[in-house]
C-alpha positions as CSV (number, residue, x, y, z in Angstrom):
1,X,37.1,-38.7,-65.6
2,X,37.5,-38.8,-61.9
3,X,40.6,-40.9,-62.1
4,X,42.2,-38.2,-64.6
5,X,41.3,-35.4,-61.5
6,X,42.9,-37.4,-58.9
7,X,46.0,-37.7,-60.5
8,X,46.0,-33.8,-61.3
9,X,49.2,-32.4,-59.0
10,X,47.9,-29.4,-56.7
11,X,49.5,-25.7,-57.3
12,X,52.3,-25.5,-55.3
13,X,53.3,-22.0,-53.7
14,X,56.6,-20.6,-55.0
15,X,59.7,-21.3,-52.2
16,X,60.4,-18.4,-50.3
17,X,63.7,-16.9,-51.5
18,X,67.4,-18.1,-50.4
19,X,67.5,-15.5,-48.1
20,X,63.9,-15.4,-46.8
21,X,62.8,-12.2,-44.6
22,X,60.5,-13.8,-42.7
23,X,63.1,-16.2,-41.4
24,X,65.4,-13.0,-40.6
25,X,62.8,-11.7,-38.8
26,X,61.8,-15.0,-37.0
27,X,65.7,-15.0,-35.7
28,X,65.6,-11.4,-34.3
29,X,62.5,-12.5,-32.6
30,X,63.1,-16.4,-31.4
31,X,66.2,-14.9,-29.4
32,X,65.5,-15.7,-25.8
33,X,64.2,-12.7,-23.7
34,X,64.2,-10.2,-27.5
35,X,60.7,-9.9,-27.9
36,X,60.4,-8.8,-24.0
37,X,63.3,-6.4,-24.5
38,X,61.2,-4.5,-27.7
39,X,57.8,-4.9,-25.7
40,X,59.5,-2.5,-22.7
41,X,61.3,-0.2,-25.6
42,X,58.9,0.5,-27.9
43,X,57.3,3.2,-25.3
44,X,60.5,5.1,-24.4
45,X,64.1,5.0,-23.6
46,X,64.9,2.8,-21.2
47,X,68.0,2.3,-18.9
48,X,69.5,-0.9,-18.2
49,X,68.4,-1.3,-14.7
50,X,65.4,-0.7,-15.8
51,X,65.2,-3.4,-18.6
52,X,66.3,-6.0,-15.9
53,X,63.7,-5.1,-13.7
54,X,61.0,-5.0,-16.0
55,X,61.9,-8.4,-17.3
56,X,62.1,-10.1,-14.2
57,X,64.3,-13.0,-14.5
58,X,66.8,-12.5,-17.3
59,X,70.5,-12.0,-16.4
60,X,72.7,-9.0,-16.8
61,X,74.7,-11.0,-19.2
62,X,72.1,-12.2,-21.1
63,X,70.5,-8.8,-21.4
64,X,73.7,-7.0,-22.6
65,X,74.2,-10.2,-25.3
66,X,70.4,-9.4,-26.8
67,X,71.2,-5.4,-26.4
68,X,74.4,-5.8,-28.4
69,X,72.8,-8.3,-31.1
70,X,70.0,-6.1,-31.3
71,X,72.1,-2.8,-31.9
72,X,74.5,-4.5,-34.3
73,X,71.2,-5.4,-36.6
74,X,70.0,-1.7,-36.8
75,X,67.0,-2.1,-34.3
76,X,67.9,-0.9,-30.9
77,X,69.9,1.9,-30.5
78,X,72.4,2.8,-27.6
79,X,72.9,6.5,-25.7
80,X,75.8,7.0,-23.2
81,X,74.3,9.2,-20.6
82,X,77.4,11.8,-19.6
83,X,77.2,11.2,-15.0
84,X,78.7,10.2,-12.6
85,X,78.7,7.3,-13.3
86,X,77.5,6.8,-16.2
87,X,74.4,6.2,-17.5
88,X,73.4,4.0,-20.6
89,X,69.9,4.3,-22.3
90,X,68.6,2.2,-24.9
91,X,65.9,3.0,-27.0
92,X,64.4,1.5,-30.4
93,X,66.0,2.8,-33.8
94,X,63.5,3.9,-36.9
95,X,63.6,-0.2,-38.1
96,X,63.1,-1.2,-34.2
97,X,59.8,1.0,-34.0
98,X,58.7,-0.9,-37.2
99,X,58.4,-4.3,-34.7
100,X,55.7,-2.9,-33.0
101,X,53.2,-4.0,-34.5
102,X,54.2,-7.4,-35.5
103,X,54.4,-7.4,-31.5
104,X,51.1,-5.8,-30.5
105,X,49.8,-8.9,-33.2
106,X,51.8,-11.9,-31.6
107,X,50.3,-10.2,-28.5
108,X,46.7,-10.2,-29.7
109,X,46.9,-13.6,-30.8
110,X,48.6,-14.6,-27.5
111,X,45.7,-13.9,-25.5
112,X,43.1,-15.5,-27.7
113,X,45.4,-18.6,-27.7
114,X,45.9,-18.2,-23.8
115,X,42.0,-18.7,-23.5
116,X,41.7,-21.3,-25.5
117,X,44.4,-23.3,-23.2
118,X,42.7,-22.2,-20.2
């Protein structure tokens, strides 16, 4: 009897589809310096200059590369500001705000990890 429940195989879960969401999702937000560039948008519109500061150490090349991947997948969207000279402003598109709280999560979790490391 307990040999016959040893050998009984365990339910497995089904595999995620070909195209799995959650890795779609887990590229948008592995990209180096992304999930900064939401945290500081999902407030307001935010100007260039202003992402770079906020951020701290990223590069102005790296932060236009994550802007323009970002607004080619539909989450951040960008606003030419008509001055002299001009002025760009980003802010988060419908599906961008929808990140937020997947972020405020990771960033709940975050702390309660950080303690634990401590």
């Amino acid at each position: 009897m307990i040999g016959a429940m040893m050998n009984k195989q365990r339910s497995r879960r089904t595999p995620p589809p070909q195209d799995c969401p959650l890795d779609v999702c887990l590229r948008l937000l592995a990209g180096a310096w992304t999930p900064k560039v939401l945290w500081y948008l999902c407030d307001e519109p935010r100007r260039f200059g202003d992402l770079r500061r906020d951020i701290g150490t990223i590069t102005s090349k790296v932060l236009t590369t994550r802007l323009r991947e970002m607004e080619e997948l539909g989450v951040v969207a960008r606003e030419v500001i008509p001055s002299s000279p001009p002025q760009v402003s980003y802010s988060l598109t419908q599906l961008g705000k929808e990140l937020k709280p997947v972020l405020d999560a990771m960033t709940q979790v975050g702390e309660k990890l950080g303690r634990k490391i401590e």
